[in-house]
C-alpha positions in Angstrom: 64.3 -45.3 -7.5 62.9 -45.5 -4.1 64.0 -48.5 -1.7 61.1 -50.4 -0.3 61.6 -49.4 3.1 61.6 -45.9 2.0 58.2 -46.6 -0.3 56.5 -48.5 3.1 57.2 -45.1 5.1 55.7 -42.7 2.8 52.8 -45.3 2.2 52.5 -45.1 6.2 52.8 -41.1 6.3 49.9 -41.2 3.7 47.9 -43.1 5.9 48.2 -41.3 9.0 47.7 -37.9 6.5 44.5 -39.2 5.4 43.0 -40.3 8.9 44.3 -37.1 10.2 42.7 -35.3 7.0 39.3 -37.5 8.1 39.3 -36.6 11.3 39.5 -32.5 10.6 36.8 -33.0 7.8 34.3 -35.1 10.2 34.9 -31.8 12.7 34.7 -29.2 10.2 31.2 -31.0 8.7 29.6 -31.8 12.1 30.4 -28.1 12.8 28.6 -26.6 9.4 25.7 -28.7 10.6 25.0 -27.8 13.8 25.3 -24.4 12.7 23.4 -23.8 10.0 19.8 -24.6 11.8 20.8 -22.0 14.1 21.4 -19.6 12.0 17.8 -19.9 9.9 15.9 -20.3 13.6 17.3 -16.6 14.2 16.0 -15.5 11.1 12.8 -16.9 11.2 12.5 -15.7 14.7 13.5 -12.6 13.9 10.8 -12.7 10.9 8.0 -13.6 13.0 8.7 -10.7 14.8 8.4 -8.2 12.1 5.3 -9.7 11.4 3.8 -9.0 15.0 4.4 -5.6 14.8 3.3 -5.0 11.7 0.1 -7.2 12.9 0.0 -4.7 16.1 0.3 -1.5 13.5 -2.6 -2.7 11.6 -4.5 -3.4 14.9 -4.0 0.0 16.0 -4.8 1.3 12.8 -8.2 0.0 12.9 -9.0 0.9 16.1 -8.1 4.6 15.1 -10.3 4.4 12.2 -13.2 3.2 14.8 -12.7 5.9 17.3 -10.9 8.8 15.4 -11.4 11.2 18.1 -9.4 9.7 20.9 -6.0 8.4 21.1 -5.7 6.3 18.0 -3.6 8.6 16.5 -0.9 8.4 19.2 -0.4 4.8 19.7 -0.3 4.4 16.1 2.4 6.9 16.1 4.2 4.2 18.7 3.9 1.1 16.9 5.3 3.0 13.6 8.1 3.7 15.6 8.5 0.2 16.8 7.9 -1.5 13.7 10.4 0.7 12.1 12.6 -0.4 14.6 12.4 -3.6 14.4 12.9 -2.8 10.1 15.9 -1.6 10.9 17.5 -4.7 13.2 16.8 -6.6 10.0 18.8 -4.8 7.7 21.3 -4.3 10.8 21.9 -8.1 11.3 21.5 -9.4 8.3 23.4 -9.2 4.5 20.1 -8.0 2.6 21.7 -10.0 -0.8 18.8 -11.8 -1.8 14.5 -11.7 -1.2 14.7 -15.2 1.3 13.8 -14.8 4.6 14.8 -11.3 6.7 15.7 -10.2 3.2 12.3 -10.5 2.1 10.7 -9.1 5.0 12.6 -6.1 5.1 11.8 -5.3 1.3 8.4 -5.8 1.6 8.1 -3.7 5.3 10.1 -0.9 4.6 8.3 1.0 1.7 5.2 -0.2 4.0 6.0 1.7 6.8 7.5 4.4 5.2 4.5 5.0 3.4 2.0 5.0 6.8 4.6 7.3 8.3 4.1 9.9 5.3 0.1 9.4 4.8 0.2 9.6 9.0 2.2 13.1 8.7 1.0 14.7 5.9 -2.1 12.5 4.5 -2.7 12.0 0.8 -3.5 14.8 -2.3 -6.4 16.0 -1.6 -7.0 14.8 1.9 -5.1 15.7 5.4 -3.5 13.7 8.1 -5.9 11.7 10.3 -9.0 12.3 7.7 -11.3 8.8 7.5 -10.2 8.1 3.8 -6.4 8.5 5.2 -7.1 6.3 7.2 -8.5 4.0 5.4 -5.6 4.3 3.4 -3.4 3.0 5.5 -5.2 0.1 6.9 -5.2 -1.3 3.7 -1.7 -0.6 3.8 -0.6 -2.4 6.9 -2.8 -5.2 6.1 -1.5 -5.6 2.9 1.7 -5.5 4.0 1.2 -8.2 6.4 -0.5 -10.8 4.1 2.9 -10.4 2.7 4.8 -10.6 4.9 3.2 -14.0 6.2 3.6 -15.3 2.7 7.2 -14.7 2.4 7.4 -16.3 6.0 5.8 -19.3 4.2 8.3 -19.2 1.1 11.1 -18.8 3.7 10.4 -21.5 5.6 10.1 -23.2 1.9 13.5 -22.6 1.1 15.4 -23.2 4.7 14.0 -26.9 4.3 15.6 -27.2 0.9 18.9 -25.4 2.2 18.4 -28.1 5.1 17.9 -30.9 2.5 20.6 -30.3 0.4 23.4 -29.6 3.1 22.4 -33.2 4.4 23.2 -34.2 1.5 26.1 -32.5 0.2 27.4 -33.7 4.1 26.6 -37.6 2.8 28.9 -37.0 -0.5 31.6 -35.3 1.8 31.5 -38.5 4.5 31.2 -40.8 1.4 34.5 -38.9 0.2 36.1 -39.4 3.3 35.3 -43.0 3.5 36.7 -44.0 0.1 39.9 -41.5 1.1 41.0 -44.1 4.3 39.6 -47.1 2.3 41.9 -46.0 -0.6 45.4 -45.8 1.8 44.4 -48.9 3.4 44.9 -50.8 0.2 48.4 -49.4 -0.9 49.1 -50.1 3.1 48.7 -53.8 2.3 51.1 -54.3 -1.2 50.0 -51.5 -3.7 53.4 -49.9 -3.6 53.9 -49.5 -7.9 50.1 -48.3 -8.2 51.3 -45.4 -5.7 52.6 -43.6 -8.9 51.2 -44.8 -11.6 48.1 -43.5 -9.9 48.9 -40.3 -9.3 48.7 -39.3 -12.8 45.3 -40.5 -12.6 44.4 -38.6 -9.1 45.6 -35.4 -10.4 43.5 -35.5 -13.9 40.5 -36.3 -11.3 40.8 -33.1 -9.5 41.5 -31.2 -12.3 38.2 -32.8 -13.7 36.3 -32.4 -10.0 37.4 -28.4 -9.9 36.3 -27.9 -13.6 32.6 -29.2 -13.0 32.8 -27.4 -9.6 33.6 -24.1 -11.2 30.9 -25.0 -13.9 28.5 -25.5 -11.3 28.9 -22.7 -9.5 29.4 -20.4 -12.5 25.5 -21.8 -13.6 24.5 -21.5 -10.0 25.7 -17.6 -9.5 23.7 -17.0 -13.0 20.6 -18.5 -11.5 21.0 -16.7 -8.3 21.3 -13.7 -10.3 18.7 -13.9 -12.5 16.7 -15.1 -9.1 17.8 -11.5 -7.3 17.0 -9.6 -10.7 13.8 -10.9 -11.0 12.7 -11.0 -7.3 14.0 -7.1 -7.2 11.5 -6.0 -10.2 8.9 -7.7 -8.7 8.7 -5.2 -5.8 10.0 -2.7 -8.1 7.4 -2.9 -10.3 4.3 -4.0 -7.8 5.1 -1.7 -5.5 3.9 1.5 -8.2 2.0 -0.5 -9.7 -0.5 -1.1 -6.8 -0.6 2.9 -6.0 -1.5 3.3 -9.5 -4.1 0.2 -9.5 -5.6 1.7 -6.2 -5.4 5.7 -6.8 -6.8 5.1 -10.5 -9.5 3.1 -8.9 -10.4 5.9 -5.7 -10.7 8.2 -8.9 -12.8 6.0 -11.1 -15.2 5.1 -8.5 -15.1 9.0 -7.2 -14.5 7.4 -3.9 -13.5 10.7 -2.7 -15.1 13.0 -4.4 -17.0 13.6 -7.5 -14.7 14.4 -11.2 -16.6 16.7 -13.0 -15.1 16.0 -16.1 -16.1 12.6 -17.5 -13.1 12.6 -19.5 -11.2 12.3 -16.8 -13.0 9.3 -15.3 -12.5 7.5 -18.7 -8.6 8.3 -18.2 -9.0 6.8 -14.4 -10.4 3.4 -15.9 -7.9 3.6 -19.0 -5.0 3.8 -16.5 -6.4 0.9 -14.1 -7.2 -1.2 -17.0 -3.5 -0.9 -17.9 -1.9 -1.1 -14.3 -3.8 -4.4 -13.7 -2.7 -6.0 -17.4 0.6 -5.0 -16.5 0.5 -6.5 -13.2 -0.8 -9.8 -14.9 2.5 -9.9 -17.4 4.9 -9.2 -14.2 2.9 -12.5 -12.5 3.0 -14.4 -15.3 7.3 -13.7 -15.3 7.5 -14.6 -12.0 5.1 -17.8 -11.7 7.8 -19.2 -14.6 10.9 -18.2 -13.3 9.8 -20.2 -10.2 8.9 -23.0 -12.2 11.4 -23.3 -14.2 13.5 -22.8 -11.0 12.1 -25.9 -9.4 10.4 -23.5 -6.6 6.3 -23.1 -7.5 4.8 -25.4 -4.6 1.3 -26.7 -5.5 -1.6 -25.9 -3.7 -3.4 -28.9 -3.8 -7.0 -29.4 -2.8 -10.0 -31.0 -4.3 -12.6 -29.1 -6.9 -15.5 -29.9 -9.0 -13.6 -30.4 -12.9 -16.5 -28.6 -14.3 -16.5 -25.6 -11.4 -13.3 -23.8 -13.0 -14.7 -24.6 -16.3 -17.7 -22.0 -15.7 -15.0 -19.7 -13.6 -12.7 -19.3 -16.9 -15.6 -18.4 -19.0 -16.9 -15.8 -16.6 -13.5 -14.5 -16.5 -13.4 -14.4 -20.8 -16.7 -13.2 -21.3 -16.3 -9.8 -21.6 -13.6 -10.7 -24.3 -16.0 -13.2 -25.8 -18.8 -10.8 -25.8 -16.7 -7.7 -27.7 -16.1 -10.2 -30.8 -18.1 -12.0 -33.0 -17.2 -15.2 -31.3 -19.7 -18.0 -30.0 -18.7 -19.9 -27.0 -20.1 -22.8 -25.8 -19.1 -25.0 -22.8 -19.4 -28.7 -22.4 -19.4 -29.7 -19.3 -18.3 -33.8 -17.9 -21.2 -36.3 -17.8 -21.7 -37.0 -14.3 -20.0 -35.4 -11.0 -16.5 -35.5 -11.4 -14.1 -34.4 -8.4 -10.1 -33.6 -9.5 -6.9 -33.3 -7.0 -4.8 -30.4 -8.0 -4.0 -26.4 -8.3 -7.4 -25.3 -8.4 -5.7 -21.3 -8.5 -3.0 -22.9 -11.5 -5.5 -25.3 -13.3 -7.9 -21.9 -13.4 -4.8 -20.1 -15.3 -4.0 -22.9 -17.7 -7.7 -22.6 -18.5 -8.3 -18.8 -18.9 -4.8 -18.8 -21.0 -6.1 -21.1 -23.2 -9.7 -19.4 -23.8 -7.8 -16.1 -23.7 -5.6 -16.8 -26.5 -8.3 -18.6 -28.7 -10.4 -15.4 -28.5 -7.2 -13.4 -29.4 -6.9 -15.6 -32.5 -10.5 -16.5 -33.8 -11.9 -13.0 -35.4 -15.0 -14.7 -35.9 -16.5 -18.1 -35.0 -17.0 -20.1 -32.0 -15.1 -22.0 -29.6 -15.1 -24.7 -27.3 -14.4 -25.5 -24.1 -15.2 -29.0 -22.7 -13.9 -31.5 -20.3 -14.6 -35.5 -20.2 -12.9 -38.1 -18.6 -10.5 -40.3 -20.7 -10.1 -44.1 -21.8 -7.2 -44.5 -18.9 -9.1 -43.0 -16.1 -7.4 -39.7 -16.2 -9.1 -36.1 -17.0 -8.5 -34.0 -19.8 -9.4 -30.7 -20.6 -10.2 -29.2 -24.5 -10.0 -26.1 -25.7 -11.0 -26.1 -29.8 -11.2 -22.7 -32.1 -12.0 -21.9 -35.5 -9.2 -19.2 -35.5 -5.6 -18.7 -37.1 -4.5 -22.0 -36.6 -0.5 -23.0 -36.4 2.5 -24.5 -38.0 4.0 -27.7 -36.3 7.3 -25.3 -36.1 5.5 -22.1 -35.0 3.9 -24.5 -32.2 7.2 -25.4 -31.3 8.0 -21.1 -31.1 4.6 -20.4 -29.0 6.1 -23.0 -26.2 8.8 -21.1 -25.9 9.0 -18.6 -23.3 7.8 -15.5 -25.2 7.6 -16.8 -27.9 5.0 -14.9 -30.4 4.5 -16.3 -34.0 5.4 -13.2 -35.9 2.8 -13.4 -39.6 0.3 -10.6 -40.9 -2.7 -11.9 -38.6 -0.7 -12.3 -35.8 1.3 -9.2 -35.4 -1.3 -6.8 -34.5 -2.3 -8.8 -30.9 -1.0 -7.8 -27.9 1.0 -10.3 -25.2 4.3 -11.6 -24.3 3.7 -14.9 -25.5 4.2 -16.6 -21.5 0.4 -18.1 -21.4 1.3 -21.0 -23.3 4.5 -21.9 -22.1 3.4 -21.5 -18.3 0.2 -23.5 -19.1 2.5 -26.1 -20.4 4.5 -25.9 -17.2 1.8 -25.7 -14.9 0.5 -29.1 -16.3 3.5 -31.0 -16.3 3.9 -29.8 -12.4 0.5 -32.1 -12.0 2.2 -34.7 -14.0 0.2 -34.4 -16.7 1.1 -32.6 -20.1 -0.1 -30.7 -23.1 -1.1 -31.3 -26.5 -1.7 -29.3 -29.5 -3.6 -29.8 -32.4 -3.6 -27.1 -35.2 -3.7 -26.5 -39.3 -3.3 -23.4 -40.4 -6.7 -21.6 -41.4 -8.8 -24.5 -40.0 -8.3 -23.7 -35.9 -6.2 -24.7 -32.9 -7.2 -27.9 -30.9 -5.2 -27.7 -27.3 -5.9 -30.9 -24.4 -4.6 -30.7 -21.2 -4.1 -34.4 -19.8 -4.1 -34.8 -16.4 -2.9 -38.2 -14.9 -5.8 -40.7 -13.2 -4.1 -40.0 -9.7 -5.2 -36.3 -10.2 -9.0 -37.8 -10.5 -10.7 -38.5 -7.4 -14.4 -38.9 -8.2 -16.6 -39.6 -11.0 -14.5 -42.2 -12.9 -16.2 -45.9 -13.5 -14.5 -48.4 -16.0 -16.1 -49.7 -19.0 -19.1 -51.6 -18.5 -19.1 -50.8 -14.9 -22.1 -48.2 -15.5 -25.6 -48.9 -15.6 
């Protein structure tokens, strides 16, 4: 056994270890904070500058395309080689890991400027170097490129306030730490000598227990990143040929260029549009929940008439509507009624909804109406005469791609993400989403939106005339 003089030193050497242990942590935080806002001002700087001359490109690009005969060609040729210049600082001074800031940029500015250096050298099929529809071409391009590009700036800046956010507070929990550390060595200073080992049983089961949820978290953590990376990858994967097709399909379906003398061949143009833009939709669709789900989709708030995007969806179905023997009729609110929300994500709950009662109603009619509700908040109703559901295959269509798999059902296309990102979508608004369905007798879906989300257009029993 220990003496107690010899318990009172080593109590003293673990109070002057856990000042000392204070102090270096208090250091080694203040230093990680003063840092890390540097280090995102240099990438957004750096970000901003890409942008510019990509901006400049664009701007010489046009004034080429309005005077092809002087020296458009040359200076366009100059801010190429500047912009690619600037491409290649990015991936110089930066670890290109992920699509966040001078990542981003450099993903979406590279196969940019690649492609205006090819088109500028040896033009498109079936048109030469410097030719109008060239350069046409490109300005779409660099434009394109640079709506982009100011969008990831946007996202960037996005996610550097969260990185901000959460180092503040993971610096709180570490000062908190630190606190309770000299708090916990001034108590065994003043009498505590027996706890001193009875407790360290108890300490060393804690950090066992701390570094198991720590590895947990960042096992779950590196998965999300992962799947984050994977997903952000395809997406200019995928877009990136995509768009060519989208935009080449449509130069030969609109014989922008010239006239196809076969009609087949037009028919094939449209086909292949048709199916590059569907395609594009599903990719969106991925995306838009994988940032939800992620805790990343930002709402665009602004205020809109509630019955506005209520004639927008149908325009949008109509064609859909008009190729069945479906009747759709709209029923607008009584009275103006204003909302505050997603005008762009309300617009998609809507269209998924109409689009997937079309999909499932071979023939009879449908419904689309909007009215304010007994609480003061909004809801929308979308009500078929189709298919109908299960309570457990309603639970299976909230599910990411989740496709009720029966003899009516097998034959439609999708990937079963409309319903689950409507879902989303809504609870983002705070509101949610209800479904009401019997098989063979239709499908009933409300979205509720809270009263906050109404702005206008809302009067209390008995407060009309």
């Amino acid at each position: 056994m220990f003496g107690h003089r010899q318990i009172t030193f080593a109590i003293v050497l673990l109070v002057l270890g856990a000042v000392g242990v204070a102090l270096y942590v208090q250091n080694t935080l203040t230093s990680v904070a003063r840092d890390l806002p540097v280090t995102l001002l240099d990438q957004e700087r750096d970000a901003e500058t890409m942008i510019r001359e990509i901006a400049n490109l664009a701007w010489a690009i046009e004034a080429w395309q309005r005077d092809p005969q002087g020296s458009g060609m040359t200076r366009v040729a100059a801010h190429l080689i500047s912009a690619r210049a600037r491409a290649e600082v990015l991936r110089a001074n930066y670890n290109l890991d992920n699509m966040v800031g001078a990542a981003g940029m450099h993903a979406v500015a590279s196969p940019a400027l690649q492609d205006l250096t090819r088109w500028l050298d040896e033009g498109v099929p079936g048109q030469p170097a410097g030719s109008p529809a060239v350069i046409a071409l490109m300005q779409a391009r660099a434009r394109d490129a640079e709506m982009r590009l100011i969008a990831l700036l946007e996202q960037s800046r996005a996610a550097a306030r969260e990185m901000l956010q959460n180092q503040e507070r993971r610096l709180d929990r570490f000062a908190d730490g630190v606190g309770l550390l000299t708090a916990f060595a001034a108590m065994l200073l003043i009498g505590l000598v027996l706890l001193l080992f009875r407790e360290r049983r108890v300490v060393d089961l804690k950090e066992q227990a701390e570094l198991s949820a720590l590895a947990a978290k960042r096992s779950a953590e590196e998965a999300n990143r992962a799947k984050s990376e994977f997903l952000a990858n395809m997406s200019h994967e995928l877009r990136t040929p995509l768009n060519a097709i989208i935009g080449f399909s449509s130069i030969i379906r609109n014989e922008m260029l010239g006239a196809v003398n076969i009609p087949r061949y037009r028919e094939y143009a449209g086909d292949i549009h048709a199916s590059g833009e569907h395609l594009l939709a599903i990719i969106n669709d991925i995306l838009d929940l994988s940032k939800v789900e992620a805790g990343k989709y930002e709402l665009a708030e602004q205020d809109f008439d509630a019955d506005e995007i209520m004639s927008a969806a149908v325009r949008l179905v109509r064609e859909k509507i008009e190729r069945g023997h479906i009747q759709l009729q709209m029923r607008a609110p009584k009275g103006l009624v204003q909302l505050h929300a997603d005008r762009r994500a309300l617009l998609q709950v809507l269209i998924n909804l109409l689009a997937n009662a079309v999909k499932f109603t071979e023939e009879g009619s449908i419904v689309l109406s909007g009215e304010i509700t007994e609480g003061g908040g909004f809801a929308y109703s979308v009500t078929d005469t189709g298919i109908g559901m299960t309570p457990a295959q309603i639970k299976i269509a909230l599910q990411p791609f989740g496709q009720i798999q029966n003899a009516l059902t097998r034959a439609q296309p999708g990937t079963g993400l409309g319903l689950p990102l409507s879902d989303r979508m809504v609870r983002l608004h705070g509101g949610w989403l209800e479904i009401q369905s019997q098989p063979g007798h239709g499908t009933c879906v409300n979205v509720h939106l809270p009263p906050a989300r109404v702005i206008a257009g809302f009067q209390p029993a008995g407060g009309g005339k």
